[in-house]
VEXLO-6494 format. One line per 10 residues: number of its first residue (from 1); their letters; for each residue x, y, z of N, C-alpha, C. Coordinates in Angstrom, 2 decimals, decimal comma. Layout:
<rs>
NUM	A	X Y Z X Y Z X Y Z | ... .
</rs>
This chain:
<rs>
1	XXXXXXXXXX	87,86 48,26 92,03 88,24 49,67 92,07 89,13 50,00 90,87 | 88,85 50,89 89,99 89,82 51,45 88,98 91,15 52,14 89,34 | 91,88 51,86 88,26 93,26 51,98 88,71 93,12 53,72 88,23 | 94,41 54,79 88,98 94,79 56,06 88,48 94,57 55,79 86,56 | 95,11 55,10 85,50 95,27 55,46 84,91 93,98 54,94 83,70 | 93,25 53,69 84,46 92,12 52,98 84,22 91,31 55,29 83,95 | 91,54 55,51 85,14 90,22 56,48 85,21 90,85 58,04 84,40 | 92,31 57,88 83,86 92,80 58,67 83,00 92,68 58,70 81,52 | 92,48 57,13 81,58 91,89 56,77 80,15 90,75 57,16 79,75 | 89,48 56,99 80,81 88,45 56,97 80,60 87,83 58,71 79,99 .
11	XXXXXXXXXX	88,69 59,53 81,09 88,85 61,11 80,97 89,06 61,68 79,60 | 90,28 60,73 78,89 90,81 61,33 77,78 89,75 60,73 77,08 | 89,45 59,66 76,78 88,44 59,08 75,37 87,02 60,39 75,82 | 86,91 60,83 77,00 85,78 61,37 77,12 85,77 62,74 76,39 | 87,00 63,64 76,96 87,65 64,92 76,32 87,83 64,54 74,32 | 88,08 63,77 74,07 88,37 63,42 72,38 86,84 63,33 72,35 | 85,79 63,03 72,63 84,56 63,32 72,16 84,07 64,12 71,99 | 84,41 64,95 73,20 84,01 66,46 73,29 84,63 67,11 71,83 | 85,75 66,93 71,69 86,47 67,51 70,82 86,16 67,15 69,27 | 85,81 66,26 69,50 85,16 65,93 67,66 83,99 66,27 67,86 .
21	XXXXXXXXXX	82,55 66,36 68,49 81,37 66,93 68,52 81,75 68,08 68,05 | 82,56 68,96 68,90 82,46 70,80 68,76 83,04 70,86 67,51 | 84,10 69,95 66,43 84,67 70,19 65,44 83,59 69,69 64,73 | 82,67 68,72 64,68 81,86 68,50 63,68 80,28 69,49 63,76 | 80,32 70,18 64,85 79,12 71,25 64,80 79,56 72,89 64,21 | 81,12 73,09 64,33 81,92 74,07 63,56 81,41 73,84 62,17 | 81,67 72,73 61,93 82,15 72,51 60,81 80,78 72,87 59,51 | 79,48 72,39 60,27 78,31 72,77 59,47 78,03 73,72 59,35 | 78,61 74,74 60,58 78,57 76,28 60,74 79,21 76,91 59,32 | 80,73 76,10 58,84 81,47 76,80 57,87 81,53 76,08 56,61 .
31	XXXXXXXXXX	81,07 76,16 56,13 80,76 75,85 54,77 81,98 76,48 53,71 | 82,24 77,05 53,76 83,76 77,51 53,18 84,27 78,06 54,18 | 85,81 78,64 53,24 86,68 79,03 55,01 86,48 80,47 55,17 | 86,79 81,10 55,91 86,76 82,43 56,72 85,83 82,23 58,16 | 85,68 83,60 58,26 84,50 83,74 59,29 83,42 83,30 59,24 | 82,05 82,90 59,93 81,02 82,55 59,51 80,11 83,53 61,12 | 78,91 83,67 60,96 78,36 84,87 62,39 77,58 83,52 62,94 | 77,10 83,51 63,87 76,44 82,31 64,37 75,06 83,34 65,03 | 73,77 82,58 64,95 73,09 83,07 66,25 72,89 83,85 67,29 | 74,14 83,17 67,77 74,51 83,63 69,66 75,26 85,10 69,23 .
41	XXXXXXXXXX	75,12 86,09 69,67 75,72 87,65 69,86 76,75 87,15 70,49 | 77,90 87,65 69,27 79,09 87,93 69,38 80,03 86,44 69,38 | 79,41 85,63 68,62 80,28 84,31 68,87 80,31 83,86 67,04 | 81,57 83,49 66,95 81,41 83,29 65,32 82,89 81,55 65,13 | 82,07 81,70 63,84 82,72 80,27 63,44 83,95 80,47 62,47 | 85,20 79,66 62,80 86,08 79,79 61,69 86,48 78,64 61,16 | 87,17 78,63 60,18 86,95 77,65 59,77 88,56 77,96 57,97 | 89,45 77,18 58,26 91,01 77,20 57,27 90,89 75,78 56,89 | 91,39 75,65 55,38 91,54 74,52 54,75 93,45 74,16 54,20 | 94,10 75,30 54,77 95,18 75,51 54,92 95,73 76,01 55,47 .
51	XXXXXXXXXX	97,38 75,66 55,54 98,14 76,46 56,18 98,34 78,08 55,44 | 98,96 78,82 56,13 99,15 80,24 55,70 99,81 81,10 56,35 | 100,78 81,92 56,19 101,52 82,74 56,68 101,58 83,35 57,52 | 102,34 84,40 58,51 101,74 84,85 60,13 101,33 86,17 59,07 | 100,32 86,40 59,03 100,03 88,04 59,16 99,70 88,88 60,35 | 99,95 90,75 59,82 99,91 91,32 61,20 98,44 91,17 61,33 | 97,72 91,50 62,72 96,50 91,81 62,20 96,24 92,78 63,66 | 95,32 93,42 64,09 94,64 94,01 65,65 93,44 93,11 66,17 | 94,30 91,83 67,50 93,57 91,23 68,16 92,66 92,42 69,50 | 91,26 92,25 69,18 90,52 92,63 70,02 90,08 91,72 71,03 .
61	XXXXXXXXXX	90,07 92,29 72,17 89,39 90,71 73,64 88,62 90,09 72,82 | 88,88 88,69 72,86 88,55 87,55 73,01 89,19 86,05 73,42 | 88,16 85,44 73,10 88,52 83,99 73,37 88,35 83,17 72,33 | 89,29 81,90 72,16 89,29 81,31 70,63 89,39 79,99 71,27 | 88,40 79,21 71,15 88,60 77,76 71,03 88,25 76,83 70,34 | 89,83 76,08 69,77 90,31 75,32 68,59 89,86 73,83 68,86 | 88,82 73,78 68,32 88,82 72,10 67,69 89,35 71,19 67,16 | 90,12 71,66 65,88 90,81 70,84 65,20 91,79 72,04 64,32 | 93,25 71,39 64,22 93,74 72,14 63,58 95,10 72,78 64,72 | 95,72 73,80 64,41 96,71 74,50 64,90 96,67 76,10 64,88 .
71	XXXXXXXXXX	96,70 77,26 65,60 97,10 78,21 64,75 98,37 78,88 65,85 | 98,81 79,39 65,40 100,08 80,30 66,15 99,69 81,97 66,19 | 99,74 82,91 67,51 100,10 84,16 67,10 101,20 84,71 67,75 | 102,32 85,60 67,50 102,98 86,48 67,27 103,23 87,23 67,88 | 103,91 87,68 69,08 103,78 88,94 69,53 105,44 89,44 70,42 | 105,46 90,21 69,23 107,24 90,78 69,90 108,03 89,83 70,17 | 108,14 89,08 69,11 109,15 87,76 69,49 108,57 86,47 70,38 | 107,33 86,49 71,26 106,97 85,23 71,12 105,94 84,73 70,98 | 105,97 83,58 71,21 104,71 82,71 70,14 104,12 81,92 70,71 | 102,71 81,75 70,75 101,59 81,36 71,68 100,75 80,61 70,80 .
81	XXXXXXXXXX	100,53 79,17 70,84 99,81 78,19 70,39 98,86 77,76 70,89 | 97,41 77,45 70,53 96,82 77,37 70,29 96,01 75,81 69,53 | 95,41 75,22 70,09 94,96 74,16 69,62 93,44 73,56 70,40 | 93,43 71,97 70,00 92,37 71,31 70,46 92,77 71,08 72,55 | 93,62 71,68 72,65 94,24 71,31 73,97 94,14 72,46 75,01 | 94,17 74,05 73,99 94,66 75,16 74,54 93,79 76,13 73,76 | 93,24 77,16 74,69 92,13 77,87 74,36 92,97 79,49 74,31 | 92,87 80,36 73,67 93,17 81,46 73,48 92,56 82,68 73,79 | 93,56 83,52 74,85 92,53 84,59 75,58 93,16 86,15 74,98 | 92,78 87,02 74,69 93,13 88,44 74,53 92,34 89,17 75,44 .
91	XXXXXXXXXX	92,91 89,72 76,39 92,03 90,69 77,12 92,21 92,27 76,69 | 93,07 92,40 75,72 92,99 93,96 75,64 93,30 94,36 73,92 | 93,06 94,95 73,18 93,52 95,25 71,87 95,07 95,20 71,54 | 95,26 94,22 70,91 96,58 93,84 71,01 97,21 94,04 68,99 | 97,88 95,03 68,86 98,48 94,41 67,11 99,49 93,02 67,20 | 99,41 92,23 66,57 99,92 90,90 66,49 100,14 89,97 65,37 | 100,65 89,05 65,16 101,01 88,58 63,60 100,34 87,19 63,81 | 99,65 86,50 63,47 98,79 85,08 63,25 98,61 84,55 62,18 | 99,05 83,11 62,46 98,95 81,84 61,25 98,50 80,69 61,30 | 97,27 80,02 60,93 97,47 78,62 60,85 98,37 77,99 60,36 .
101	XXXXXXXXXX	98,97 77,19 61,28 100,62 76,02 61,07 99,74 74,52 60,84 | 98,77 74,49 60,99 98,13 72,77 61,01 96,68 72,56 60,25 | 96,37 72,32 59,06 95,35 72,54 58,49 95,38 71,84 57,14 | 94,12 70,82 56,84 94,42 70,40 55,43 93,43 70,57 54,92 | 92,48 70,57 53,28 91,34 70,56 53,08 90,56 69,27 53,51 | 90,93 68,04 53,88 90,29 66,74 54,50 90,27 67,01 56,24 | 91,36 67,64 57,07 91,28 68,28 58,11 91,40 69,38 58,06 | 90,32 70,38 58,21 90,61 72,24 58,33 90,59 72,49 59,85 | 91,20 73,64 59,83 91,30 74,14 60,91 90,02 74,37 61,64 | 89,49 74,78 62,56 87,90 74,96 63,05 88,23 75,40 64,15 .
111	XXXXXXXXXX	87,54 76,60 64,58 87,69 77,27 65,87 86,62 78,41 65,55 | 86,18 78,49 66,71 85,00 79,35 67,48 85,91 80,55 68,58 | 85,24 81,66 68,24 85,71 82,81 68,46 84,66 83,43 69,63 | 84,59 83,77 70,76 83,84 84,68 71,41 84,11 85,96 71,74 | 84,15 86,66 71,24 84,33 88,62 71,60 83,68 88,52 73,33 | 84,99 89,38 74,36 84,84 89,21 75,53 84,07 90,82 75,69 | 83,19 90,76 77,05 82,17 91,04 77,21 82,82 92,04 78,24 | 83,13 93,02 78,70 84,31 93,02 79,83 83,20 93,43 80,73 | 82,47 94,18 80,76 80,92 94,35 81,46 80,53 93,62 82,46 | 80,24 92,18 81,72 80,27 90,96 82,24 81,16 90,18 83,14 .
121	XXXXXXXXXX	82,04 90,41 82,53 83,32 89,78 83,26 83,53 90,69 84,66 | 83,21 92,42 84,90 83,55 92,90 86,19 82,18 92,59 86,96 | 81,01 91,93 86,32 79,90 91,87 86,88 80,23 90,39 87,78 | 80,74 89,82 86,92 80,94 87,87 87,45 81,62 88,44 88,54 | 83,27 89,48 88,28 84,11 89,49 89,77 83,16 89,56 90,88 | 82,13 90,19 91,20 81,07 90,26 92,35 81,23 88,60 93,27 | 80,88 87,71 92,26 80,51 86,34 92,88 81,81 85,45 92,86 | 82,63 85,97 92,05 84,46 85,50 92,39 85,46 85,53 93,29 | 85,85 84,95 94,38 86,62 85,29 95,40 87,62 86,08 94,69 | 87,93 87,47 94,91 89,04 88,61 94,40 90,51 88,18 94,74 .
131	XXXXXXXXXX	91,53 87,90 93,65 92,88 87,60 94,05 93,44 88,94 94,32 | 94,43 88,86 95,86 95,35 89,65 95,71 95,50 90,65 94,55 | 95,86 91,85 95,05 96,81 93,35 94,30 98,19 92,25 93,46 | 97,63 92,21 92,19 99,00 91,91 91,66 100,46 92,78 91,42 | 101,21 92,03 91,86 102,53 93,20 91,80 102,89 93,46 91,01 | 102,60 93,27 89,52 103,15 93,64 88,15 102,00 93,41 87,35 | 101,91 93,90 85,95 100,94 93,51 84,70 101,66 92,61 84,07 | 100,52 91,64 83,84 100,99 90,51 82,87 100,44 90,35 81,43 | 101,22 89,91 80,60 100,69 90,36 79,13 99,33 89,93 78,96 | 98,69 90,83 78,33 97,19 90,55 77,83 97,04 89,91 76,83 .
141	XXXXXXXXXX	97,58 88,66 76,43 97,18 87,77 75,67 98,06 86,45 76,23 | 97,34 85,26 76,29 97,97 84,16 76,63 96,90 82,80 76,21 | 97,32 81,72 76,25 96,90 80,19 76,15 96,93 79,72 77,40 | 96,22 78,79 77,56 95,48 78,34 78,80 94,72 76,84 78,35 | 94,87 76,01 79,42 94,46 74,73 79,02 93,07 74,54 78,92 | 92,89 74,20 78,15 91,05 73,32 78,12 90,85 72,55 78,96 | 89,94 72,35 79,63 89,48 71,33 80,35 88,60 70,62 80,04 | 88,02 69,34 80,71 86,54 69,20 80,76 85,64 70,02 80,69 | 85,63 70,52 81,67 84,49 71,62 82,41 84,43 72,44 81,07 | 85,98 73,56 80,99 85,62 74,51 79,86 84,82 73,14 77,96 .
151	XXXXXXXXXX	85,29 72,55 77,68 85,22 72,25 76,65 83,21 71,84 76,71 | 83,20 71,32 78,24 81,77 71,03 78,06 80,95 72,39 78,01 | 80,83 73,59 78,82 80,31 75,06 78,84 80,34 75,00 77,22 | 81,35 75,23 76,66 81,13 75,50 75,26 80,48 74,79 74,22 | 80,76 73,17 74,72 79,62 72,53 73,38 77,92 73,04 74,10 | 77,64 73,01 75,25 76,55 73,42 75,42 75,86 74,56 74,92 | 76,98 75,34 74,59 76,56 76,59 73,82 76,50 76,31 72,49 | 77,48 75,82 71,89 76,87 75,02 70,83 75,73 74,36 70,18 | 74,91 73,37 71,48 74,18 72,57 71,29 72,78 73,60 71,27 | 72,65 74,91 71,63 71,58 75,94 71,98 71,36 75,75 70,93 .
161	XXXXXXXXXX	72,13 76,29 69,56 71,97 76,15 68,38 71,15 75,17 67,68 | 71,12 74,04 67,96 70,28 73,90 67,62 68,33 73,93 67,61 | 68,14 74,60 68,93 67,19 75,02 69,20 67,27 76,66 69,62 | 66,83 77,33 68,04 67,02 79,06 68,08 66,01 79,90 69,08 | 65,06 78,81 69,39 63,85 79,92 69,86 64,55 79,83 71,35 | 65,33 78,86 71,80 66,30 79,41 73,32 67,24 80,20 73,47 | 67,91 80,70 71,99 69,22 81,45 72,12 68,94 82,79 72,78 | 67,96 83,25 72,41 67,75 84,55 73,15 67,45 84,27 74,93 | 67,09 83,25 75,01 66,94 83,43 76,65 67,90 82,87 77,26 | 68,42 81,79 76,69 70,10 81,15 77,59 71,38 80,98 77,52 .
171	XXXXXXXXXX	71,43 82,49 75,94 72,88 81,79 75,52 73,67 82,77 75,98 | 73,24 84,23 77,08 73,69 84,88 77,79 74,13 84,21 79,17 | 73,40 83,26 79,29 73,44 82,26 81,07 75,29 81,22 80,03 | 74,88 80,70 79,36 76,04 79,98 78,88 77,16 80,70 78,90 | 77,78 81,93 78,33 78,37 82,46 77,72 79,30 82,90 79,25 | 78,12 83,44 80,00 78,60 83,71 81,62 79,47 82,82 81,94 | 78,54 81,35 81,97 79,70 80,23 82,42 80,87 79,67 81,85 | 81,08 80,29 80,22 82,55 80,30 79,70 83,23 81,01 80,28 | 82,93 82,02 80,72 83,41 83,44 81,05 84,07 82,78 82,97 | 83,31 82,32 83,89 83,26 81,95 84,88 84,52 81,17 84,64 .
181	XXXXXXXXXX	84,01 80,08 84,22 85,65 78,94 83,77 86,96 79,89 83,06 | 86,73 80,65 82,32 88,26 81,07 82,36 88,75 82,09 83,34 | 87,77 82,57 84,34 88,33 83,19 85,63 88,39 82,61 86,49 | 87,98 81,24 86,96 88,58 80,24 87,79 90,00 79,31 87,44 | 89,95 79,28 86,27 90,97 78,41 85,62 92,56 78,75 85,40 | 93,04 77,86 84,78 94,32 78,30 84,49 94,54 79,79 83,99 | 95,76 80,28 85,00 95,86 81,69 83,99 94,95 82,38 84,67 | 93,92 81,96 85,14 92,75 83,23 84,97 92,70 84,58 85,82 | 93,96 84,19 86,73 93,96 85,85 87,77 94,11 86,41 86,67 | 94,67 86,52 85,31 95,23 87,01 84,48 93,71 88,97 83,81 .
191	XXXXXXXXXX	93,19 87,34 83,78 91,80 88,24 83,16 91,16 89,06 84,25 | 91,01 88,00 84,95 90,40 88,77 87,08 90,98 90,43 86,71 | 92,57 90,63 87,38 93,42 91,55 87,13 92,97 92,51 86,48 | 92,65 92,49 85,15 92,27 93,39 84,11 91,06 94,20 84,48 | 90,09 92,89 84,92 88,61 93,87 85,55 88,54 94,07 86,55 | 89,69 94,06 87,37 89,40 94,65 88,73 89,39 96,04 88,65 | 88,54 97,08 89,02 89,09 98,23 89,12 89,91 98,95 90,20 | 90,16 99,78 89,32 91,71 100,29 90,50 93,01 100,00 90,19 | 93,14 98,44 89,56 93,82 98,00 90,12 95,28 98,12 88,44 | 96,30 97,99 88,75 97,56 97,88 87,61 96,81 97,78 86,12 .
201	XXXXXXXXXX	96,48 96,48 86,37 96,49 95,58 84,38 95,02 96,56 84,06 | 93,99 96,88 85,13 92,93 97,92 84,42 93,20 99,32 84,47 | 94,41 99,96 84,75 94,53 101,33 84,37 95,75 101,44 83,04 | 95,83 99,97 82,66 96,83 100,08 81,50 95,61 99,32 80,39 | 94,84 98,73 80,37 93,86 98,19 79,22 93,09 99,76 79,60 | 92,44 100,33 80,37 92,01 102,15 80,41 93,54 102,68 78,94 | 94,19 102,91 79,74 95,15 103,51 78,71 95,12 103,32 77,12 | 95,12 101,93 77,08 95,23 101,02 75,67 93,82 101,47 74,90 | 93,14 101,42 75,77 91,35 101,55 75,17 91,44 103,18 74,76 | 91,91 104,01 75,69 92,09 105,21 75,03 93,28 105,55 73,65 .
211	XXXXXXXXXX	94,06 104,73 73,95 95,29 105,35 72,25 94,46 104,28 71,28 | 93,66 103,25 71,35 93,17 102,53 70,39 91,52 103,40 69,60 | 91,12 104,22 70,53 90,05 104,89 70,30 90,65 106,95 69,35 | 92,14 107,26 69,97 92,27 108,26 69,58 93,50 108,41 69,07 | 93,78 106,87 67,91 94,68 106,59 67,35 95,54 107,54 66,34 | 94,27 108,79 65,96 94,76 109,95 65,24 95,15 110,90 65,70 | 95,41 111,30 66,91 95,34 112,43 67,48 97,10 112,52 68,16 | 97,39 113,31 68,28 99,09 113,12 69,10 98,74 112,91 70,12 | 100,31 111,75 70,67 100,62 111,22 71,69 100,70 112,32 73,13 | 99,92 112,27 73,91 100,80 113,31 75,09 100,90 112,58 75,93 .
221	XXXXXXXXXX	102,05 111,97 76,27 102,25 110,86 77,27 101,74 111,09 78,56 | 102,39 112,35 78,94 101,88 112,88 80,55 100,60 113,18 80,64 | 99,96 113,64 79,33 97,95 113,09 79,31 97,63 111,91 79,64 | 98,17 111,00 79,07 97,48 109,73 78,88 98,10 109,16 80,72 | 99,29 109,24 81,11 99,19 108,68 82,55 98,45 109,75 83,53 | 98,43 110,76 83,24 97,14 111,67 84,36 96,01 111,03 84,19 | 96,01 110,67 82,97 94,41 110,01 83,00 94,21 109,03 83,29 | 95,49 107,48 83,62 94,96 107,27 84,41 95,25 106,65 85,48 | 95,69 108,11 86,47 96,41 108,11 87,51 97,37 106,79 87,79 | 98,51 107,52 86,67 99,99 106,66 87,05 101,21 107,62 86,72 .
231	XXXXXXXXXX	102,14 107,35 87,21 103,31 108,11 86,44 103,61 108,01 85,17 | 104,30 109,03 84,48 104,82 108,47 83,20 105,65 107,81 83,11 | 107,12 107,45 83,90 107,70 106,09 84,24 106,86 104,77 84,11 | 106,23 104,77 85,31 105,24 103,65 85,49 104,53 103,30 84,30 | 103,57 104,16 83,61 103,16 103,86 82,39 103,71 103,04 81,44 | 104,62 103,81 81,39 105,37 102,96 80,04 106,00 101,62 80,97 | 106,64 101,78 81,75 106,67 100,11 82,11 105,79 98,97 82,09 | 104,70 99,83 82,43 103,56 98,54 82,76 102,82 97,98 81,54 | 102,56 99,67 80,34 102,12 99,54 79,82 103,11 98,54 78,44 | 104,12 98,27 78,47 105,41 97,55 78,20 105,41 96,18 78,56 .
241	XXXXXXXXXX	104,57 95,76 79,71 104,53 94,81 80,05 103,75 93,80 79,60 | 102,45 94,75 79,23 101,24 94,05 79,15 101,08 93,96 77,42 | 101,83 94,63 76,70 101,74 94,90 75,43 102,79 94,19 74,48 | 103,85 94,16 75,12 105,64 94,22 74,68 105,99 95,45 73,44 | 104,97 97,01 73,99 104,90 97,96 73,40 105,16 98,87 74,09 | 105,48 100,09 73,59 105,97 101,55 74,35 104,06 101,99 73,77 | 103,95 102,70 74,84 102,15 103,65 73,97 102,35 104,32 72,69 | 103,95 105,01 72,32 103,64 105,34 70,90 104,14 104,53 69,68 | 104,77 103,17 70,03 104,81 101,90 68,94 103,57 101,44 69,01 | 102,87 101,11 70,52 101,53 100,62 70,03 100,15 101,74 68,87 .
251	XXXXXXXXXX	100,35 103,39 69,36 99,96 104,27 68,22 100,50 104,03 67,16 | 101,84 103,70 66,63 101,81 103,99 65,80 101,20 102,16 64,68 | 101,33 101,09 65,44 100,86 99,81 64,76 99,19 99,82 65,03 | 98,47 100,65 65,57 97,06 100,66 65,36 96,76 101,76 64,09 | 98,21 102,97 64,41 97,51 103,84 62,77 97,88 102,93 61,51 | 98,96 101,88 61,32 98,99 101,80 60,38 98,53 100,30 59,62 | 98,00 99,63 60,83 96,40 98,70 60,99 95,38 99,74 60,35 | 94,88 100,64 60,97 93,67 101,29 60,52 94,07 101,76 58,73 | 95,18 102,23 58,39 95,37 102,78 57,25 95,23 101,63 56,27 | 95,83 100,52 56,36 95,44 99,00 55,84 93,97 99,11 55,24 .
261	XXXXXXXXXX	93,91 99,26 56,25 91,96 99,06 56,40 91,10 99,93 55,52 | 91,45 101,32 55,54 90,95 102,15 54,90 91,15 102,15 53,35 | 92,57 101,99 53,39 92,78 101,33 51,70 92,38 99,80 51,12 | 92,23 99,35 51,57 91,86 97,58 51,04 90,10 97,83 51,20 | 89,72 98,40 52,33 87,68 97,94 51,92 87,25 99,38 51,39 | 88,02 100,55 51,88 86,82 101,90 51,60 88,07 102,22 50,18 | 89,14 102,05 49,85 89,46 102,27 48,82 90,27 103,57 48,26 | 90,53 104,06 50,00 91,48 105,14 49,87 93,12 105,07 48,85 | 93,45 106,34 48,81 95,07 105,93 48,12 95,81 106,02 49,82 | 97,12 105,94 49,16 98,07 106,09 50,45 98,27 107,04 51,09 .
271	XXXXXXXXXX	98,11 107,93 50,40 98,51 109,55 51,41 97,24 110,10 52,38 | 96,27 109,51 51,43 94,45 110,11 52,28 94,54 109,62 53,15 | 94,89 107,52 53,11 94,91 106,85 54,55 95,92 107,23 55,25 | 96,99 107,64 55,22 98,48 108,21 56,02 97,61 109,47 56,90 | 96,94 110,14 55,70 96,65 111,60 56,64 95,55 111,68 57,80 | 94,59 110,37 57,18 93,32 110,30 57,99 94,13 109,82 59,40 | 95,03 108,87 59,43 95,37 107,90 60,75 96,33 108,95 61,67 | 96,43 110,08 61,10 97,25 111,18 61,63 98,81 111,33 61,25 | 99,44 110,74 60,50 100,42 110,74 59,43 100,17 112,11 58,65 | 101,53 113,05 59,47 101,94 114,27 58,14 103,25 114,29 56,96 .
281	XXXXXXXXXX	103,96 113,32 57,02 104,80 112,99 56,40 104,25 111,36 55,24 | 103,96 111,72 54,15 103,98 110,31 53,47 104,83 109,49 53,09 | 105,88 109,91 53,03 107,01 108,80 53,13 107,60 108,50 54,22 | 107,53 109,25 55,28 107,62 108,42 56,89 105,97 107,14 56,59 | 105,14 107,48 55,93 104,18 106,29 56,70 104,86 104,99 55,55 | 105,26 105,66 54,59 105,19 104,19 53,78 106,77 103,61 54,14 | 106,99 104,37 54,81 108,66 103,73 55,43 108,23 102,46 56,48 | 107,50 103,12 57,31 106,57 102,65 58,41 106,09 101,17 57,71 | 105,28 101,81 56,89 104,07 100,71 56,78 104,91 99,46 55,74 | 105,92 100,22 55,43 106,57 98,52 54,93 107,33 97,72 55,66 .
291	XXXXXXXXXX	107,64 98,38 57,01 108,43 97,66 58,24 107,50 96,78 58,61 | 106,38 97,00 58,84 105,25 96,38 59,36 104,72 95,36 58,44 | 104,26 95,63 57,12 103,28 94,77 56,30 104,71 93,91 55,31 | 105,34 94,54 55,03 106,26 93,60 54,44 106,25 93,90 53,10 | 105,54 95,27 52,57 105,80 95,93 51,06 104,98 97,41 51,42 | 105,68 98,11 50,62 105,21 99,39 50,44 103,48 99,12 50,50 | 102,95 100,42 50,51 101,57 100,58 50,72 100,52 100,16 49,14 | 100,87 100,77 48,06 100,64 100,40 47,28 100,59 98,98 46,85 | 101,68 98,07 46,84 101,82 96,72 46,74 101,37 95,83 47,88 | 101,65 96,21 48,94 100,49 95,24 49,72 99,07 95,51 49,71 .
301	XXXXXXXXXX	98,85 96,09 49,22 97,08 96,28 48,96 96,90 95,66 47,85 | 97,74 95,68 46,35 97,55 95,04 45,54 97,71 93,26 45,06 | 98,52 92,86 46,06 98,90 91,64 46,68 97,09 91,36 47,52 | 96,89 91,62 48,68 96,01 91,51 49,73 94,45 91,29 48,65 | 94,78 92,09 47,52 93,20 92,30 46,55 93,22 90,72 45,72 | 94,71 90,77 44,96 94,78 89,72 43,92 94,77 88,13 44,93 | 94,85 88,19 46,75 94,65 87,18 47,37 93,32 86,71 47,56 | 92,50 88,18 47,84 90,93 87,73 48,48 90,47 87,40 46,86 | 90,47 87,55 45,73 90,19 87,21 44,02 90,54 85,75 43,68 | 91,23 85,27 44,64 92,12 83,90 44,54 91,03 83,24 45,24 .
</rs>
């Protein structure tokens, strides 16, 4: 009979396999570093040959699981890691600051990204025993342990890849059962919560989904909790909770995310992007936008250009 730790051993050498397979099937995926699109809808490959600084950036739902490597993100003072151990969940549009801390060009970082499906996810609650009315919202982004189970769902999705003429018929059945494992798993009332309807954490990701969609338009607080049916007290608490944002700090770090954006790929100046994101004052935005990015508007775009040229 094997001893407790005889069959703990056996577990871990099994999990470290898992874990170098999925880093060495990343890895053909990324051929240099950045993003890479894979096959499977909505699942992509990453892939750092260094370390690098926290930048801000706007996490949209997903899930990130790290093969090899480290990365850290950011949010209102604390900091959520991420590795070959710990899988990374965003359930709601979150602005946030992220860095790879662990990465060399002989070891790069490698992690696989899945954009969450939320559709899906209130479709799975059907066949999920429903937790309890939670009594508070809990932040929409957190780390959560890998398991067996999860690490195997995912190389299997992996392994589709190599046979394309199945991706279209099973990599929706796979993707489910990632999805399944992080709503059974650690953490996972977390996500449950969010797609329940009715319920707290989904009338504040409702909220979030609306100031992230009408990021230009003014704040009317007592609009945005009529809509969806909460107080304006309540709102901002909850929505405080789940964010470590008030609704018009989170407006105002999605306008000046989007203004980023508009100047670095479409090539706006500063005042066009200030005015498009709903900014009537241009030196309130570049006051703004250097609290946030860490240089006036002009110079971090010109920095951000002479980096991606590098």
């Amino acid at each position: 009979m094997q001893s407790t730790a005889s069959v703990d051993s056996i577990a871990a050498r099994a999990q470290h396999a898992q874990q170098a397979e999925l880093a060495d099937r990343i890895a053909r995926l990324t051929p240099a570093d950045g993003n890479h699109d894979t096959p499977v809808p909505k699942l992509f490959a990453f892939r750092s040959s260094a370390r690098g600084p926290c930048t801000p950036s706007v996490y949209e739902p997903r899930l990130v699981f790290v093969a090899q490597g480290t990365k850290i993100v950011m949010l209102a003072g604390d900091t959520y890691r991420y590795d070959p151990l710990h899988f990374l969940v965003v359930s709601m549009p979150l602005p946030a600051a992220s860095g790879v801390i662990e990465a060399t060009p002989e070891k790069p970082y490698l992690a696989l990204r899945l954009d969450i499906d939320l559709e899906e996810i209130t479709s799975l609650l059907r066949d999920v025993e429903p937790p309890p009315a939670p009594a508070q919202v809990d932040r929409g982004l957190y780390a959560a342990r890998a398991d067996a189970q999860m690490l195997d769902a995912v190389l299997r999705l992996m392994r589709l890849l190599d046979s394309p003429r199945d991706v279209p018929v099973l990599a929706a059945t796979m993707k489910r059962e990632i999805y399944y494992r992080v709503l059974t798993g650690d953490l996972g009332h977390r996500l449950r919560d969010l797609a329940a309807a009715g319920s707290r954490p989904n009338r504040i990701a409702k909220a979030v989904a609306q100031l992230r969609d009408n990021y230009h338009q003014p704040l009317r607080i007592d609009e945005l909790a009529h809509s969806v049916h909460m107080s304006v007290s309540s709102l901002h608490h909850q929505f405080k909770a789940a964010t470590t944002m008030s609704p018009l700090q989170f407006q105002k770090q999605i306008r000046l995310h989007e203004a980023r954006r508009l100047m670095l790929l479409e090539g706006l100046e500063a005042n066009t992007a200030a005015h498009r994101v709903g900014y009537e004052s241009p030196s309130q935005f570049s006051r703004e936008y250097k609290r946030l990015f860490g240089a006036p508007p002009r110079s971090d775009i010109d920095q951000a250009r002479e980096a991606g040229r590098a």
